[in-house]
SEPA-34891 format. One record per residue (C-alpha): residue number from 1; residue in one letter; z, x, y. Coordinates in pm, 1 decimal. Layout:
% SEPA-34891
@marba NUM | kemar a | pz Z | px X | py Y
...
***
This chain:
% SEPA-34891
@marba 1 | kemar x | pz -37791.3 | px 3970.7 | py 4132.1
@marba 2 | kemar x | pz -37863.4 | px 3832.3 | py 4470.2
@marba 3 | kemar x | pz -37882.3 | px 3478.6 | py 4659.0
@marba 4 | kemar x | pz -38275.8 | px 3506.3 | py 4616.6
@marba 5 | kemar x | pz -38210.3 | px 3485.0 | py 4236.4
@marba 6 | kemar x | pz -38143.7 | px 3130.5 | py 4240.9
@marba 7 | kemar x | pz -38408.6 | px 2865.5 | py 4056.0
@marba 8 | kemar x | pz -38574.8 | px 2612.6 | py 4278.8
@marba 9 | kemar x | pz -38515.2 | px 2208.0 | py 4168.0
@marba 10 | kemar x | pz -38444.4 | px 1960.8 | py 4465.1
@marba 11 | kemar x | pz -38115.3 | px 1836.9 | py 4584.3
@marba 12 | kemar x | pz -38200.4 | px 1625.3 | py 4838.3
@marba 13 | kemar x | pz -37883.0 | px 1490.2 | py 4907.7
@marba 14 | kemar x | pz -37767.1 | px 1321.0 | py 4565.9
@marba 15 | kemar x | pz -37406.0 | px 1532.4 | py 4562.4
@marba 16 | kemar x | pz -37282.7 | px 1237.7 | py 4802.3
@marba 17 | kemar x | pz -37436.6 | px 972.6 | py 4532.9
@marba 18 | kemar x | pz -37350.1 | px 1094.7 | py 4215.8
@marba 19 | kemar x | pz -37193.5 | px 1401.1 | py 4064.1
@marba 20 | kemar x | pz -37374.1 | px 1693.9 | py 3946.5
@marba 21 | kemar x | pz -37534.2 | px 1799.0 | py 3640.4
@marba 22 | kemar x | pz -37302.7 | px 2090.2 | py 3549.1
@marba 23 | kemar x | pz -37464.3 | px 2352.7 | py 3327.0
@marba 24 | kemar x | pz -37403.4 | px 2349.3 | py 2953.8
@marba 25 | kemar x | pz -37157.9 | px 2555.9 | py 2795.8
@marba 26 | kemar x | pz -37408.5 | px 2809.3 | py 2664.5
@marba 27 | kemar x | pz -37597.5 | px 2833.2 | py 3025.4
@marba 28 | kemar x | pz -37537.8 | px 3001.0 | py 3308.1
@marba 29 | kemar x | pz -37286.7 | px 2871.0 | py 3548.5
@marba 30 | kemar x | pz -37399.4 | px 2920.0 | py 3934.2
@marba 31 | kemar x | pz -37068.6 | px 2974.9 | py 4135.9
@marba 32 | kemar x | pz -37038.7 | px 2998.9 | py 4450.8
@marba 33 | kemar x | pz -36739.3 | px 3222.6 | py 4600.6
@marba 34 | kemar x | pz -36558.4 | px 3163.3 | py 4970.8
@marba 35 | kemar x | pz -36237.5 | px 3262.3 | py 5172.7
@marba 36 | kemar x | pz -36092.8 | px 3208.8 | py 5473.4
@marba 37 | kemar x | pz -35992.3 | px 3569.7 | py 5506.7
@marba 38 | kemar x | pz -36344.5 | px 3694.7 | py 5591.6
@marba 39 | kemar x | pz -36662.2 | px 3821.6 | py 5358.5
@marba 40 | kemar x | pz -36517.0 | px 4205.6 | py 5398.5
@marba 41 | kemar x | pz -36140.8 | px 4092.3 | py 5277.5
@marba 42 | kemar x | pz -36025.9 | px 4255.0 | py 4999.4
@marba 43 | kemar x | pz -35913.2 | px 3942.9 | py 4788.2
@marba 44 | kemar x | pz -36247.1 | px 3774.9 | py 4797.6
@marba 45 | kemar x | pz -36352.9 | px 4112.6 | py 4675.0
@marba 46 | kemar x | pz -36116.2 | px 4124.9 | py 4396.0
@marba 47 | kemar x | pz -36273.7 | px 3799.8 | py 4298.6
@marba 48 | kemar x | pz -36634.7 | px 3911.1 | py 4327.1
@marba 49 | kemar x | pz -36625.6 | px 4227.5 | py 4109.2
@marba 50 | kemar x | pz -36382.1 | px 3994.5 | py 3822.3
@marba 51 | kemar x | pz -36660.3 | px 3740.9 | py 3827.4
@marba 52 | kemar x | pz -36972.5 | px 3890.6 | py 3820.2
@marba 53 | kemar x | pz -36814.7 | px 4114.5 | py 3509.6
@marba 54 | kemar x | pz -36898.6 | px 3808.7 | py 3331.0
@marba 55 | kemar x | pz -37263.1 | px 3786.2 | py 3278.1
@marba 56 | kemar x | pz -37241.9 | px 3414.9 | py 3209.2
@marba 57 | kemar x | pz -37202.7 | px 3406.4 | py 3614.1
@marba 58 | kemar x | pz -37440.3 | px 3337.0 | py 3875.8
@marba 59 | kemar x | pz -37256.2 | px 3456.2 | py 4187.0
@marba 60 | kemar x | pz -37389.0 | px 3396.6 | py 4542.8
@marba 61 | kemar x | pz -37114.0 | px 3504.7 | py 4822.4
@marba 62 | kemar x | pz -37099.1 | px 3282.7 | py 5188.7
@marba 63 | kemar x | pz -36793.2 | px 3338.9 | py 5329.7
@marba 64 | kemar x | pz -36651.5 | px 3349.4 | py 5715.6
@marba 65 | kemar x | pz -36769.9 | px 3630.2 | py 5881.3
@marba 66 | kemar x | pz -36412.8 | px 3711.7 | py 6056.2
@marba 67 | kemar x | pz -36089.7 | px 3582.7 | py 5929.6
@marba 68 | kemar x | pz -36062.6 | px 3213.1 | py 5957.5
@marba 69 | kemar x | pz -35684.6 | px 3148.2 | py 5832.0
@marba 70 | kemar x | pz -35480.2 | px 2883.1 | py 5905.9
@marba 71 | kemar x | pz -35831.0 | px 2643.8 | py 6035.3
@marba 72 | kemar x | pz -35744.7 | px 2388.2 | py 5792.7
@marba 73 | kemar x | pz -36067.2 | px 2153.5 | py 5670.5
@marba 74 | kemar x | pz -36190.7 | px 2196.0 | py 6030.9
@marba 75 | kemar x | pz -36575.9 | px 2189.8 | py 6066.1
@marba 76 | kemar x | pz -36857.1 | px 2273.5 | py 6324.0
@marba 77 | kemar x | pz -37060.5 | px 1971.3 | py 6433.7
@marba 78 | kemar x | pz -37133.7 | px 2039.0 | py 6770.2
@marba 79 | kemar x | pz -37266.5 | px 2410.9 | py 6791.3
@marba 80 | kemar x | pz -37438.6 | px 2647.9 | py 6652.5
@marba 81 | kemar x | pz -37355.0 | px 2840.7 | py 6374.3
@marba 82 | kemar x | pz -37462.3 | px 3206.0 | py 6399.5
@marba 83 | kemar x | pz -37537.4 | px 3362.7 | py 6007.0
@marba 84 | kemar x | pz -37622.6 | px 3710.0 | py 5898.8
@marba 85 | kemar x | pz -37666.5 | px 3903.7 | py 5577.9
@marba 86 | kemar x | pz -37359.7 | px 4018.1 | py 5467.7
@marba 87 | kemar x | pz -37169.6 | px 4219.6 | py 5191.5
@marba 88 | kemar x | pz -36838.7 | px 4220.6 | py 5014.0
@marba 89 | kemar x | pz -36615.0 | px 4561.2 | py 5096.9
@marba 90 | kemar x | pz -36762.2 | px 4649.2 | py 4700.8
@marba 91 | kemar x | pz -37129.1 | px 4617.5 | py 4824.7
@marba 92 | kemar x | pz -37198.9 | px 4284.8 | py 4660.6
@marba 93 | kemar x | pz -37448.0 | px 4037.7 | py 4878.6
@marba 94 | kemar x | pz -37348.9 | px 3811.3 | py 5082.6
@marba 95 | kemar x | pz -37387.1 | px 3506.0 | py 5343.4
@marba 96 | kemar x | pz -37201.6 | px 3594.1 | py 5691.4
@marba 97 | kemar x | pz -37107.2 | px 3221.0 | py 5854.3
@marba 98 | kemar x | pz -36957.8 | px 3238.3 | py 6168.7
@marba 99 | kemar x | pz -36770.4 | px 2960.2 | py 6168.8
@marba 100 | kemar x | pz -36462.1 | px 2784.8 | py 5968.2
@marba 101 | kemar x | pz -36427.5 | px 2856.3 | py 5624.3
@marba 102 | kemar x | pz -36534.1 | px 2427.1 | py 5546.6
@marba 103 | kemar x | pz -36851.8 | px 2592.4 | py 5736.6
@marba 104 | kemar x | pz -36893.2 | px 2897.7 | py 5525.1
@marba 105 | kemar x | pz -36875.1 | px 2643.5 | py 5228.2
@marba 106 | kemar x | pz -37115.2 | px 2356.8 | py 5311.1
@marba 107 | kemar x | pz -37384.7 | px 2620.4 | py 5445.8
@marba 108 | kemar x | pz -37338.0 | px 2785.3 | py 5121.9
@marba 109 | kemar x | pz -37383.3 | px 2418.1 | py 4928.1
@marba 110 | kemar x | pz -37688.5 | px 2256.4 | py 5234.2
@marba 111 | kemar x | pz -37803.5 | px 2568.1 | py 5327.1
@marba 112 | kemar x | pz -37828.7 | px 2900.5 | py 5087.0
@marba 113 | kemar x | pz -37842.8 | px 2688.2 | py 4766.2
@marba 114 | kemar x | pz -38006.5 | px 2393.1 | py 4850.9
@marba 115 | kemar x | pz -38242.2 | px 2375.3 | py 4587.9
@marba 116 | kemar x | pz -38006.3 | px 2428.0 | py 4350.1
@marba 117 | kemar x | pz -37636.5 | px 2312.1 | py 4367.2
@marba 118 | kemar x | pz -37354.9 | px 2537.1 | py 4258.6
@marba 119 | kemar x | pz -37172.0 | px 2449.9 | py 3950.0
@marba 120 | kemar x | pz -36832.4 | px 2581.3 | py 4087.3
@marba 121 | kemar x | pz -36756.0 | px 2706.3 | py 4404.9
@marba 122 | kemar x | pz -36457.4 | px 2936.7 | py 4410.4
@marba 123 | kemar x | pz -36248.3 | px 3030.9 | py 4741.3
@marba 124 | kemar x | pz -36048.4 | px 3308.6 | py 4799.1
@marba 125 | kemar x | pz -35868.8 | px 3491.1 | py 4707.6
@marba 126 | kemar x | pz -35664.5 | px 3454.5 | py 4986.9
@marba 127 | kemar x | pz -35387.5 | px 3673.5 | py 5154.7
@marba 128 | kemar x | pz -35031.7 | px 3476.1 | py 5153.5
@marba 129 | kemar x | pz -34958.6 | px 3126.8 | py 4919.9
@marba 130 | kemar x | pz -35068.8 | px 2781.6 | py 5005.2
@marba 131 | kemar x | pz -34880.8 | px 2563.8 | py 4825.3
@marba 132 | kemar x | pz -34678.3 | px 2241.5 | py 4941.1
@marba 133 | kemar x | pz -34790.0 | px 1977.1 | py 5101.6
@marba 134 | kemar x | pz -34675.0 | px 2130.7 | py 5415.6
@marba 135 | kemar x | pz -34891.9 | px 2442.7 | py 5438.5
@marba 136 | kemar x | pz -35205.8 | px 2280.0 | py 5206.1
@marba 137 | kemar x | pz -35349.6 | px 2108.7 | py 5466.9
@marba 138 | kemar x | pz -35341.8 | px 2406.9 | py 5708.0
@marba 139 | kemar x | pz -35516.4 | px 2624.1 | py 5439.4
@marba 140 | kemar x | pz -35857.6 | px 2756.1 | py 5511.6
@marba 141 | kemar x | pz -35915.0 | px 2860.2 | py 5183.5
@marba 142 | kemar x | pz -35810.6 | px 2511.9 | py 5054.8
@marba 143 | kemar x | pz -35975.7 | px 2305.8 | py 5311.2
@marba 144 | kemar x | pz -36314.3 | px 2498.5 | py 5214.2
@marba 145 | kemar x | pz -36258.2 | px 2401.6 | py 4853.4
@marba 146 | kemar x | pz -36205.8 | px 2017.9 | py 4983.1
@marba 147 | kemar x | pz -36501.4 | px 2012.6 | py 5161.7
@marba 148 | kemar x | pz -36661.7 | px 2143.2 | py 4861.1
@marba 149 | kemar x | pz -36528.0 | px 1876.1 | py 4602.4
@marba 150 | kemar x | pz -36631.5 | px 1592.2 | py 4829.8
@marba 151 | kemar x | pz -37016.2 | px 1700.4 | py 4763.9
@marba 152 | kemar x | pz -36924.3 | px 1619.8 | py 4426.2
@marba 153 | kemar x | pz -36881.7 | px 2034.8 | py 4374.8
@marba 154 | kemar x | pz -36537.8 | px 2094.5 | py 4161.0
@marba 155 | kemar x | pz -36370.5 | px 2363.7 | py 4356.7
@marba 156 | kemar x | pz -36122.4 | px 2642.7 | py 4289.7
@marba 157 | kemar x | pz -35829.3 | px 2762.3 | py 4586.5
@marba 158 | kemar x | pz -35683.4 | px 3110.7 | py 4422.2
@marba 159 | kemar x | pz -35411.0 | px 3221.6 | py 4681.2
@marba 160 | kemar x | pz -35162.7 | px 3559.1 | py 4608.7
@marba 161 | kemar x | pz -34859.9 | px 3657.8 | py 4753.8
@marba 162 | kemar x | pz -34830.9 | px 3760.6 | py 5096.6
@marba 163 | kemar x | pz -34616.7 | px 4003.2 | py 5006.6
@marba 164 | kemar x | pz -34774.6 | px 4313.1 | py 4816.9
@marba 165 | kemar x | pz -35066.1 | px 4030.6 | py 4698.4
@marba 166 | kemar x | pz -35138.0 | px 4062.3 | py 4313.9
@marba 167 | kemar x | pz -35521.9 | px 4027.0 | py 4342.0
@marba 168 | kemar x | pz -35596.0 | px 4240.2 | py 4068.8
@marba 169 | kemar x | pz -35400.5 | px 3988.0 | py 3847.9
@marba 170 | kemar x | pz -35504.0 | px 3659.3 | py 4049.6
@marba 171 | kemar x | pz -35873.0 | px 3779.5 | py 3984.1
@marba 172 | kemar x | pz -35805.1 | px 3802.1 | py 3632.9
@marba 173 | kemar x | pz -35641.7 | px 3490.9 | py 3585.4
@marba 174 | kemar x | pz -35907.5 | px 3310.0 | py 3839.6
@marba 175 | kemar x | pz -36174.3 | px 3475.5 | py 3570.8
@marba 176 | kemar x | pz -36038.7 | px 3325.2 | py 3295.5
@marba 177 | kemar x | pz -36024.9 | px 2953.6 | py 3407.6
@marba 178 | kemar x | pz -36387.7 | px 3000.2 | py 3541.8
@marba 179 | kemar x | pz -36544.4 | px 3123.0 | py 3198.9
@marba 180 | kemar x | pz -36322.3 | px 2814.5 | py 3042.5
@marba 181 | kemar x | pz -36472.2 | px 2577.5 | py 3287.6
@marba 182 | kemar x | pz -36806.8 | px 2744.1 | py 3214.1
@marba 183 | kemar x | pz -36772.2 | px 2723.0 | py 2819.8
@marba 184 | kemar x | pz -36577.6 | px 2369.0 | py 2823.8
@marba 185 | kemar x | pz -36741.9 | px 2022.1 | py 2881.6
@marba 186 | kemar x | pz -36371.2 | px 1857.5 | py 2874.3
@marba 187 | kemar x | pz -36259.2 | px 2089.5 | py 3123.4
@marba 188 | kemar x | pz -36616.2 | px 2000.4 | py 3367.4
@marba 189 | kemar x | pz -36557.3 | px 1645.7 | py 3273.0
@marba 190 | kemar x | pz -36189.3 | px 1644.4 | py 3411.9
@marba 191 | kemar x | pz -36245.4 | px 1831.3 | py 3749.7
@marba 192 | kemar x | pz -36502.6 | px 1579.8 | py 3834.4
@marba 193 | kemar x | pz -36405.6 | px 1150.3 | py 3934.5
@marba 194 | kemar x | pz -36563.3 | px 919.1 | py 3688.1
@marba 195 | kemar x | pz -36613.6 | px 631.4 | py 3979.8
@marba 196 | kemar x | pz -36802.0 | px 681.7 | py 4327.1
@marba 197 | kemar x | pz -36826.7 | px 873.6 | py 4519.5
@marba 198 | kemar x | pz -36800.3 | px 1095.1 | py 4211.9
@marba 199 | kemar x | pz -36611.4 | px 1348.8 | py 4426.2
@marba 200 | kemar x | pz -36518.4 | px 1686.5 | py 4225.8
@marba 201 | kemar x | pz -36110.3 | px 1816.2 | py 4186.4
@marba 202 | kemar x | pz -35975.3 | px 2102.6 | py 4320.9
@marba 203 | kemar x | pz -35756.7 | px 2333.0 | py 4158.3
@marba 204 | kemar x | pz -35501.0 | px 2501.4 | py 4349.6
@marba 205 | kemar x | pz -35395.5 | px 2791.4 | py 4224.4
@marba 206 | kemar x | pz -35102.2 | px 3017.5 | py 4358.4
@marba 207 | kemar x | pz -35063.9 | px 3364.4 | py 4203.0
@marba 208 | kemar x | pz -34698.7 | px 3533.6 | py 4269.6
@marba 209 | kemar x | pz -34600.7 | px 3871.8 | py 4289.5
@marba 210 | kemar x | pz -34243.1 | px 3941.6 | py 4168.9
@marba 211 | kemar x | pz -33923.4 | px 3959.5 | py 4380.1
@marba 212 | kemar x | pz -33715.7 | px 4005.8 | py 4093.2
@marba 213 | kemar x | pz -33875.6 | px 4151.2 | py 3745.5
@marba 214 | kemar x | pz -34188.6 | px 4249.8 | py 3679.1
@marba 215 | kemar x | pz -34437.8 | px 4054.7 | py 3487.5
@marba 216 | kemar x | pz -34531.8 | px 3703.6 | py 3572.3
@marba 217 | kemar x | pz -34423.0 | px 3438.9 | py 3359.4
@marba 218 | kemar x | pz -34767.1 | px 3273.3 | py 3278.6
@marba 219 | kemar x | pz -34852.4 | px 2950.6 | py 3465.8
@marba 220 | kemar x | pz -34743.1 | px 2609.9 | py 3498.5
@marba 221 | kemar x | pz -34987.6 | px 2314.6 | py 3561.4
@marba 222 | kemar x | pz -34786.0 | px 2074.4 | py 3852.2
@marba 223 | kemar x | pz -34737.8 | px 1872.6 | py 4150.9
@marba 224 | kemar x | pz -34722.8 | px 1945.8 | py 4529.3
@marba 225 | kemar x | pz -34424.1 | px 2033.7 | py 4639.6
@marba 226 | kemar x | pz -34269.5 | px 1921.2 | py 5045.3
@marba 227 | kemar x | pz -34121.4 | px 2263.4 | py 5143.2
@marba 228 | kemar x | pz -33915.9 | px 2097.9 | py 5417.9
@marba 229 | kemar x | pz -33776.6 | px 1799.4 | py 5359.2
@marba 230 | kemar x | pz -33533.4 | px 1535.8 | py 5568.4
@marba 231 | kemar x | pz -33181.8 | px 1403.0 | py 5401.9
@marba 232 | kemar x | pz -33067.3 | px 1231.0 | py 5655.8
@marba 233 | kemar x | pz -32947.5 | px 1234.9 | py 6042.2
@marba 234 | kemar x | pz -32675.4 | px 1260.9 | py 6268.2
@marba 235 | kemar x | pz -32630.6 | px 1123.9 | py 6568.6
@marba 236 | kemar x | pz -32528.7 | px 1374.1 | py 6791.9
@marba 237 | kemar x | pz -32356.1 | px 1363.7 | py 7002.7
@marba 238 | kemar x | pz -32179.5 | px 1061.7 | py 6844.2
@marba 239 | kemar x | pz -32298.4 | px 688.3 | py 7030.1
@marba 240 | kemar x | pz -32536.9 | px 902.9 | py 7226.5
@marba 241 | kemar x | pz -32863.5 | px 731.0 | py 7048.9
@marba 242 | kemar x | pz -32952.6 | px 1068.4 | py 6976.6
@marba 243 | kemar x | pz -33038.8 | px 1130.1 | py 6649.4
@marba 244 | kemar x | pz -33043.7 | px 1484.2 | py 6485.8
@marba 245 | kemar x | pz -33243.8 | px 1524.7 | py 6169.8
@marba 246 | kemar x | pz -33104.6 | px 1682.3 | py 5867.5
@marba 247 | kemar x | pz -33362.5 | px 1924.4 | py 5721.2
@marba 248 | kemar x | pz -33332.9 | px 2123.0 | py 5409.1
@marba 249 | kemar x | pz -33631.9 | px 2404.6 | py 5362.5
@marba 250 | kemar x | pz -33721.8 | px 2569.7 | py 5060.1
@marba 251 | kemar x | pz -33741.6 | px 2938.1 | py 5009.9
@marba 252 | kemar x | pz -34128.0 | px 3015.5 | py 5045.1
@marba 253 | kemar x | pz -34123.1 | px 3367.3 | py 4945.5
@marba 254 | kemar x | pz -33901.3 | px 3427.0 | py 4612.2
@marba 255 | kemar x | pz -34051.2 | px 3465.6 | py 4278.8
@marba 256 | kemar x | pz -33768.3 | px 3523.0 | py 4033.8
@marba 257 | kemar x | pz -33985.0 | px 3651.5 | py 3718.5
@marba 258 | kemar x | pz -33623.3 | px 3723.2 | py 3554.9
@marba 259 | kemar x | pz -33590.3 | px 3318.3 | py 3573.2
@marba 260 | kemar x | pz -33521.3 | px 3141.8 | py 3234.1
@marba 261 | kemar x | pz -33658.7 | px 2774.4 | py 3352.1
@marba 262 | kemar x | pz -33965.3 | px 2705.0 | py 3159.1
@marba 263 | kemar x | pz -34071.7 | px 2347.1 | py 3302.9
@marba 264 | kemar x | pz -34085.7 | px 2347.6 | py 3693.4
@marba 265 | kemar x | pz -34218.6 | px 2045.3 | py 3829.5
@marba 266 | kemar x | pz -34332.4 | px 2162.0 | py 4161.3
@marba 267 | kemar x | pz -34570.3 | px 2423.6 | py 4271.5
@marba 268 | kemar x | pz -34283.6 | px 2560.7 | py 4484.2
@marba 269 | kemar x | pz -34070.2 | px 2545.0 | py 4198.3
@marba 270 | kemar x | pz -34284.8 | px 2705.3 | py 3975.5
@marba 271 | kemar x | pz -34361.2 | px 2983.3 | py 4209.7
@marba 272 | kemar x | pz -34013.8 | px 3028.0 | py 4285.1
@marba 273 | kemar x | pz -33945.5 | px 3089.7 | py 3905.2
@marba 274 | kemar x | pz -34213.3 | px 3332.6 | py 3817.1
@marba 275 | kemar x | pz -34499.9 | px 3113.3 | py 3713.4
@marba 276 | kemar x | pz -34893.9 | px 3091.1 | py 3817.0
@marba 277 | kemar x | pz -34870.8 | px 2733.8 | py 3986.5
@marba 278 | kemar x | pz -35185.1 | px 2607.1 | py 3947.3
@marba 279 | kemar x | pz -35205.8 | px 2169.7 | py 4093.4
@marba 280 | kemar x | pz -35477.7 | px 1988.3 | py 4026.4
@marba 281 | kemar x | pz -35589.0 | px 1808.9 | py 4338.8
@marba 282 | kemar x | pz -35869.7 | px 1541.5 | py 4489.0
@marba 283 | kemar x | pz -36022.5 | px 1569.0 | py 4789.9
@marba 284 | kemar x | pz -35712.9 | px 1434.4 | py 4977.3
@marba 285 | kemar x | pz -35429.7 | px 1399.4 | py 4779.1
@marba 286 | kemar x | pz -35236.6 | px 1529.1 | py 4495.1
@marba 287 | kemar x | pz -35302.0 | px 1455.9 | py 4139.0
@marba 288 | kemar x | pz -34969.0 | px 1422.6 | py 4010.2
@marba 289 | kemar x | pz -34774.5 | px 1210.3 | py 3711.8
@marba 290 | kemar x | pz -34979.8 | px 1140.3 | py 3414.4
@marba 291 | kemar x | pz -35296.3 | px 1259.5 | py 3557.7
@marba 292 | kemar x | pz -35116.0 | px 1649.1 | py 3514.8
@marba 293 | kemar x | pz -35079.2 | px 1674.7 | py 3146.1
@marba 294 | kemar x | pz -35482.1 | px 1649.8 | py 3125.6
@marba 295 | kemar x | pz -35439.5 | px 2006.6 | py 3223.0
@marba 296 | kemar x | pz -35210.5 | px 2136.7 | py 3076.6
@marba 297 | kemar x | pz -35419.5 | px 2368.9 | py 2823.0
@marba 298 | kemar x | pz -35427.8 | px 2583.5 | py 3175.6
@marba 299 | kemar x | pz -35105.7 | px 2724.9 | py 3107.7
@marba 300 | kemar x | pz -35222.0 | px 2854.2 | py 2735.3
@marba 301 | kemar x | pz -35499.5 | px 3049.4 | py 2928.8
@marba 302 | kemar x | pz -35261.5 | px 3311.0 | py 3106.6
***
């Protein structure tokens, strides 16, 4: 299947007006898949060959054509943007952008499928976790999924370890929630806001690989974490009217598998503790509090 495979009805600039007409659970769903890594890293290839196993899948492929990590939501407005045909490191067709990953994605939405939106677009999967609301708006691979879900697009961030990355199982997993948001109208209906501008949800999803055990837990639908946070502060030294802040970090790298909590309520915490953490987010901010439990049928999907 290539990009040329797409059908031909006009967008002509509605995503900003009004969200999209996702396809029904019996059609095909037309995804589009970006990284920040590059188009010839292997986690975006991972995620190719796990999606277009499913022949309910319309994949088209745009991606950076170096790696782009760490550029945030950043965009190109005031240059040119050289393109080329492309492939994955497995062969499949694809979209070289030379540009941010945000650019990769909105060429992908303006440009390659302009006459006909994609239902999904999926990015990553990308090399090292970005979770907390420290490193989440540094992301690449998230910021390319933002730019996606204010067109109105819902968008998926998959992210593995950056330790010995699981993309194998992260593909899998990332698989499974696109066939269920292919096959469920409740789960399209959720990802997208009911008021304007009608922007789409992303879901970011962090897959660990084990520091201690062996098998991850499953996965935990839940809020952004800070992964440095202030207590307090000391004036030091004393009278000086200098004040030292307190600061208390998390550990970013441990993934206990061998943990027994079963309700983390953090994506740190979660990853920390063996679990998937997958948090629903909008274009900006967090969904958090009640909005969470609308997804919590993710969890019975690992």
């Amino acid at each position: 299947m290539t990009q040329t495979n797409v059908a031909a009805t006009v967008l002509a600039g509605v995503l900003l007006a009004a969200a999209p007409v996702l396809a029904a659970s019996s059609d095909t769903l037309r995804v589009l898949v970006t990284n920040d890594d590059g188009v010839a890293a292997p986690g975006i290839d991972a995620l190719v060959m796990a999606l277009t196993a499913n022949p309910n899948l319309q994949v088209t492929v745009v991606a950076p054509a170096t790696n782009q990590s760490g550029t945030g939501d950043n965009k190109t407005t005031a240059s040119t943007l050289p393109v080329a045909a492309s492939m994955t490191a497995g062969g499949y067709p694809a979209t070289a952008v030379s540009g941010f990953p945000a650019d990769a994605a909105l060429f992908g939405i303006r440009q390659v499928l302009s006459a006909t939106p994609p239902d999904l677009v999926v990015s990553g999967i990308n090399l090292g976790q970005n979770y907390t609301g420290d490193i989440i708006p540094l992301s690449g691979t998230v910021g390319a999924a933002f730019w996606s879900a204010r067109l109105g697009i819902p968008a998926f961030a998959v992210s593995a370890s950056l330790s010995t990355p699981d993309y194998a199982g992260a593909a899998a997993y990332t698989a499974t929630l696109v066939e269920q948001f292919r096959a469920s109208k409740g789960f399209r209906k959720k990802m997208l806001e009911k008021e304007v501008p009608f922007h789409g949800l992303v879901l970011n999803v962090n897959y660990p690989t084990c520091t201690t055990g062996s098998t991850v837990r499953g996965a935990r639908v839940v809020a952004v974490d800070r992964l440095t946070k202030i207590t307090g502060y000391t004036e030091t030294p004393p009278s000086s009217g200098n004040w030292q802040p307190n600061a208390t970090t998390g550990n970013y790298s441990a993934s206990d598998c061998t943990s027994v909590l079963e309700e983390p309520e953090t994506d740190l915490e979660a990853w920390n503790n063996g679990f998937v953490a997958v948090s629903p987010l909008d274009a900006d901010r967090s969904v958090s509090g009640r909005k969470l439990k609308h997804f919590g049928f993710l969890e019975k999907l690992f």
